[in-house]
C-alpha positions in Angstrom: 102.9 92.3 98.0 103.5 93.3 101.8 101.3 95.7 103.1 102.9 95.6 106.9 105.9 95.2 108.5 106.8 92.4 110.7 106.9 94.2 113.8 104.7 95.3 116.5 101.5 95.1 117.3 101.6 93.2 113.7 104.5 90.4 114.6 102.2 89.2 118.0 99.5 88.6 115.5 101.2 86.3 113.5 102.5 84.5 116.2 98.7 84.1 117.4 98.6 83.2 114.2 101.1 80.3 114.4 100.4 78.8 117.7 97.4 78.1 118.9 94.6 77.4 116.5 94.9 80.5 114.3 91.5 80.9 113.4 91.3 84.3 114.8 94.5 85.6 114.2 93.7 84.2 110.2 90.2 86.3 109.8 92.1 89.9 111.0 95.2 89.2 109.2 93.2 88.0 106.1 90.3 91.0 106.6 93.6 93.4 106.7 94.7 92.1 103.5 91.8 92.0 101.3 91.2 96.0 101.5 95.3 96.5 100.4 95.4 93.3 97.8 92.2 95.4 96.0 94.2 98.8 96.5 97.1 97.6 94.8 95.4 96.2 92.1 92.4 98.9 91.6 90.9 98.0 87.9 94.0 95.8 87.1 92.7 91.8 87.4 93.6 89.5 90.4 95.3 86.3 89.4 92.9 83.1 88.9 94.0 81.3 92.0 95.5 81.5 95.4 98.0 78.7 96.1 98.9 78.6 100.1 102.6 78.0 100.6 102.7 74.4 101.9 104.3 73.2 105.4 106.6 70.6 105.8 104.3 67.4 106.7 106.2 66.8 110.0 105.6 70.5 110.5 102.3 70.4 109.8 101.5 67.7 111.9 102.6 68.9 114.8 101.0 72.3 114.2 98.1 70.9 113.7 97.1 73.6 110.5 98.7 75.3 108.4 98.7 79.1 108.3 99.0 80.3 105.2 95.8 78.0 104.5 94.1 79.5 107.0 95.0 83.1 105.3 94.0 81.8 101.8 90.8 80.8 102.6 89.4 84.1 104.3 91.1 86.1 101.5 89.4 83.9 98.7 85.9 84.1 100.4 86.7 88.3 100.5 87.7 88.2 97.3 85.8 85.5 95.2 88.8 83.7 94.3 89.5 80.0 94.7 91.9 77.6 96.3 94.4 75.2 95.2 95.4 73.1 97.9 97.4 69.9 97.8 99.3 70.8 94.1 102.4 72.8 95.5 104.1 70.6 97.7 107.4 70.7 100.3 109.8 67.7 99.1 111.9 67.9 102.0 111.2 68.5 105.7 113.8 71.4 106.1 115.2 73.4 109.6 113.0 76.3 110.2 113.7 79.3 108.3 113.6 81.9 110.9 116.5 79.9 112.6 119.0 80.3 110.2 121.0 83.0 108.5 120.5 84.5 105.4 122.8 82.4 103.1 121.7 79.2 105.0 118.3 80.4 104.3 118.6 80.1 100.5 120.6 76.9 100.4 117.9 75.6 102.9 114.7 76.0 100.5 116.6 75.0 97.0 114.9 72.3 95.5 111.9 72.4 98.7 109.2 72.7 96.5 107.8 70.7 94.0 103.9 70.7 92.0 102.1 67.5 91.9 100.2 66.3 88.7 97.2 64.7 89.7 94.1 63.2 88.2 91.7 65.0 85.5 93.3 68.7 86.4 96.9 68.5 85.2 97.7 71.8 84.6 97.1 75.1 87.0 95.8 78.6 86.0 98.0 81.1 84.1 98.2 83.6 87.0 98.5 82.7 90.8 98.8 84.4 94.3 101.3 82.6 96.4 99.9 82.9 99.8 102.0 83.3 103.2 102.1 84.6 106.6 105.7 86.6 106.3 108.3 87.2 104.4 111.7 87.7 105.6 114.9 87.2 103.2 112.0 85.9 100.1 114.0 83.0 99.5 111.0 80.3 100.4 108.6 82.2 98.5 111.1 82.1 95.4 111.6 78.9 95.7 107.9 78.2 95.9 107.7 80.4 93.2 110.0 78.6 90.8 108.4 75.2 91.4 105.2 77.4 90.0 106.9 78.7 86.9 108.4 75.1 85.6 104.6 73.8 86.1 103.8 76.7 83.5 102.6 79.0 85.5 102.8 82.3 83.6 102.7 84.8 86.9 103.3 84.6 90.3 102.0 86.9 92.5 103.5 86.9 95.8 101.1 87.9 98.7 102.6 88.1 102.1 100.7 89.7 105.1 104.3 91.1 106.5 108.0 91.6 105.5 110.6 91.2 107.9 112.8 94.0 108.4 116.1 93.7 107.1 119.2 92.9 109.8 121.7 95.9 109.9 
C-alpha cells in the first residue's frame, strides 16, 4: 500500500523526514497514513505486527534514527498495533538505493535481509506490515519481504507512505 506519490509537496516531507531529526516529518507522514491504512482495509483485519524496514548499521549510525521506525511507531500508537524491532535485520551495508539504476537496484538488496532468532520469542506473528518511508522500484521491500516469508511469515503487507514514479 501507497497512498501518495513521491513527488511534491509529499517528496520534501520525506526528505524532512530523512535528515534532520524526523520527529516531525514522522507524526504527519504517519497521521496521513493511518486514515488511508483503515480505508483500505475497512472491516477486513490489519496484520498482528508492524516490522520497520531496518537501516544498514553504518547507515544508521550516521543518521542517527531510522525512519521507517519513526513511521512505525506513530502508526502503531494510531492504530493499536505493536512493534517488532531488532528481528528483521540488513546483513550487508549496501550503496544507497536511490543511487543506482533499476537492475543494480535488485542485485544490490539480494540476500540484504536476514530475521534474527532470539531468546524466548522464536517465531513472529502470521501476518505483518512491512513499514517504510518510499518505495521506488519495490526491490528492498521484496527482499525484506522474502527474509519475512522463510521466517514463516504467512503475509506481508507492504505499507509505504509514497511510490516513486516510474522513469520514462
Amino acid at each position: 500500500m501507497a497512498p501518495f506519490t513521491y513527488s511534491p509537496p509529499l517528496r520534501r516531507l520525506i526528505e524532512g523526514l530523512k535528515s534532520g531529526n524526523g520527529l516531525r516529518e514522522a507524526r504527519v507522514l504517519g497521521n496521513l497514513l493511518i486514515p488511508a491504512i483503515q480505508n483500505a482495509y475497512g472491516n477486513d483485519p490489519l496484520p498482528e505486527a508492524l516490522i520497520p524496514l531496518p537501516l544498514a548499521r553504518k547507515r544508521q549510525r550516521r543518521r542517527g534514527f531510522n525512519q521507517a521506525e519513526l513511521l512505525a511507531r506513530v502508526i502503531g500508537r494510531g492504530l493499536d498495533l505493536p512493534r517488532i524491532k531488532g528481528r528483521l535485520v540488513r546483513v550487508r551495508d549496501d550503496p544507497p538505493q536511490r543511487s543506482l539504476p533499476r537492475s543494480a537496484r535488485l542485485r544490490n538488496v539480494r540476500g540484504a535481509f536476514a530475521v534474527r532468532t532470539s531468546g524466548r520469542r522464536k517465531s513472529l506473528p502470521r501476518r505483518v506490515a512491512l513499514i517504510d518511508d518510499v518505495s521506488t522500484t519495490g526491490a528492498t521491500v521484496r527482499a525484506a519481504a522474502e527474509a519475512l516469508r522463510r521466517a514463516d511469515v504467512e503475509e506481508v503487507h507492504v505499507w509505504v507512505a509514497a511510490k516513486a514514479r516510474a522513469r520514462p
